[in-house]
N, C-alpha and C positions, 0 to 999 in steps of 0.2 A: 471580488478581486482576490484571486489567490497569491498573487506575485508582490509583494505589497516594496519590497525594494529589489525590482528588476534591474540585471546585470550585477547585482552588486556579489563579489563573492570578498570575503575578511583577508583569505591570502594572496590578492595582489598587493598586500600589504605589504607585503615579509619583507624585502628587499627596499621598505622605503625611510626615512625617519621614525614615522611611527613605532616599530619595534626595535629592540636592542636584541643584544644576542642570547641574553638569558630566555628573553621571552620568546626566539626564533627558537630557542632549546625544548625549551617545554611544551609549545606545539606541534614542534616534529614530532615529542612523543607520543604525545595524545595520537597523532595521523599514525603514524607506526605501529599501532595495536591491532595484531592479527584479529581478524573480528572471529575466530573460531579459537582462540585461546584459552585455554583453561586449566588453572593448575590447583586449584581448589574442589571445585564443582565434581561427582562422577560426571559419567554417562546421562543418566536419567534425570538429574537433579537439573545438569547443563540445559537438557531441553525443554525442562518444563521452565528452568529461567527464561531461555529464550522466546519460549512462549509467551510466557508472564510480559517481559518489555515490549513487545507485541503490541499488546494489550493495551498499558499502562501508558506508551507512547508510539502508535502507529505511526512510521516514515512514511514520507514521500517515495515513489516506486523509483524515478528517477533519480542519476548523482547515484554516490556512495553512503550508504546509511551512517550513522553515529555506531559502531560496534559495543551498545549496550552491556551486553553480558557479559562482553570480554569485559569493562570497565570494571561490571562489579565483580566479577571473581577477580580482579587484580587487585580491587580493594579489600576483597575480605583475606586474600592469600598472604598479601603483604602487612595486613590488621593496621590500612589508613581509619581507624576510628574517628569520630569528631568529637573528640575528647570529652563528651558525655552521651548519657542515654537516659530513658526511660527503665528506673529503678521494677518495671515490671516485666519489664524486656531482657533474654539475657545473649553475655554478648555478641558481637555481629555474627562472627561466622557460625556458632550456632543459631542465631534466631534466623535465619538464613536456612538451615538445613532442616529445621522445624517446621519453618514456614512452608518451604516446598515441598515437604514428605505432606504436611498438613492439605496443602492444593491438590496434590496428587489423592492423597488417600478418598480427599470428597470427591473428586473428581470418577473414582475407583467405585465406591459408594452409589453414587449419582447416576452412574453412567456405565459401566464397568468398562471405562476405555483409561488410556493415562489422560491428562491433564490436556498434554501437547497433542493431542489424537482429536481434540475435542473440536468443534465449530468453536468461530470464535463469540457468536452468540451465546452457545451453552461455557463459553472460559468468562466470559464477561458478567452471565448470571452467579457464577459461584463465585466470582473476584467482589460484585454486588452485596455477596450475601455477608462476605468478608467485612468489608467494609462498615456494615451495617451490625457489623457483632452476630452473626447468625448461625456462625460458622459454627455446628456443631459436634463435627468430630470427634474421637476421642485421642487422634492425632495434636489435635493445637494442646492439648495438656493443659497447664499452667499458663502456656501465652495467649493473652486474647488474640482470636483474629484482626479485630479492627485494628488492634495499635500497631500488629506483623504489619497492615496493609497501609495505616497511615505513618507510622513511624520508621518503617522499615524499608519495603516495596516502595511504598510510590516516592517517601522522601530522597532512595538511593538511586532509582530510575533517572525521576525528572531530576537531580543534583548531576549524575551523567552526562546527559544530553547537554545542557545549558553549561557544562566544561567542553563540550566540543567544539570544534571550529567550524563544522556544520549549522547548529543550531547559531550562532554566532552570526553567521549570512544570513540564516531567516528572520531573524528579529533584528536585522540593521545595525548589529554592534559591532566596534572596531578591534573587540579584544581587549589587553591590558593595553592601560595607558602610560604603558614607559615605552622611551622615555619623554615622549613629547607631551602627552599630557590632550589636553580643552583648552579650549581659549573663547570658544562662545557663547558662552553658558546663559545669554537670555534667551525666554522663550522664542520659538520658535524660530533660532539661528542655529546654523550650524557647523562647521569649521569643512574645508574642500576634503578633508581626509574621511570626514563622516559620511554616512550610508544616507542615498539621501530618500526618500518615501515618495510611493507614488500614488499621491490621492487623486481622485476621480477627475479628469482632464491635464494629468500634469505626466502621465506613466511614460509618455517618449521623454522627456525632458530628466527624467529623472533615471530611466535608463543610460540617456547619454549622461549626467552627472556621474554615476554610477563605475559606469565605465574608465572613469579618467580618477578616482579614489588614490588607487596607487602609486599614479603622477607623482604624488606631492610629498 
């Protein structure tokens, strides 16, 4: 089952109790981010990012993607931090520019293509190696690669996506819950505004649930 809550999309909400206007604000804005934007990133850096979220998080072909890299060069441009880091990491925007000269370079090393030029087999074996501390370089300098790729890449990626309003409809969530809030909080209830799941003989039924979300 790929579709796991069919029909359901999170913005036939907007216009219902469910969301207040703060939260109709702040998901406009997320939907409003040019997904080729970038005011941080060069040229190069830009497409081995978007390579890398590629990677890290392949979309669905269909619908409009989550604009990953636009996310993060808006976060490293405006320096949204999470008001800590790892004391071996330094800070975003450069572990960022480190990181991506550091994929490229092995990628340059390994291959002699750029990074974004590469199969996404041969991006996956060196993002692998990353991970796995392998990364030898003399690019990554002072930063390990694993913690570029687990503290950096993949925590800024998948933090991305799961702020979007896309990712939001594939995992059945309703968004923030102002101002209305839950109300059915035992297992396996769920209130008519929630996304409803469609297990193995139930997927019509839960599409037409699905459908009428917004109603309410």
């Amino acid at each position: 089952m790929t579709d796991r809550f069919p029909g359901y999309d999170v913005l036939s909400k907007r216009a219902s109790p469910s969301w207040n206007d703060k939260t109709r604000e702040v998901v406009d804005r997320r939907l409003a981010t040019p997904p080729d934007q970038h005011r941080f990133f060069n040229e190069d850096e830009w497409r081995t990012l978007k390579a890398l979220c590629d990677r890290i998080i392949p979309q669905r072909s269909e619908g409009l993607p989550a604009p990953l890299a636009a996310m993060i060069d808006e976060k490293v441009f405006d320096q949204k931090t999470d008001g800590y880091r790892d004391a071996r990491l330094p800070p975003l925007g450069e572990a960022w520019r480190r990181g991506l000269a550091a994929l490229e370079a092995e990628a340059q090393a390994g291959h002699a293509r750029a990074f974004y030029d590469l199969s996404a087999g041969e991006q996956d074996a060196l993002l692998r190696a990353a991970q796995k501390g392998l990364g030898g370089h003399d690019a990554w300098g002072d930063m390990p690669a694993k913690l570029f790729f687990e503290k950096r890449a993949v925590h800024d990626i998948v933090a991305a996506y799961y702020a979007h309003p896309n990712a939001w409809s594939e995992i059945g969530f309703g968004g923030p819950a102002a101002p209305r809030g839950y109300v059915r909080m035992d297992a396996d209830r769920r209130d008519p505004w929630e996304a409803s799941e469609a297990r193995p003989g139930r997927e019509k039924q839960a599409r037409r649930e699905n459908l009428r979300v917004g109603r309410y």
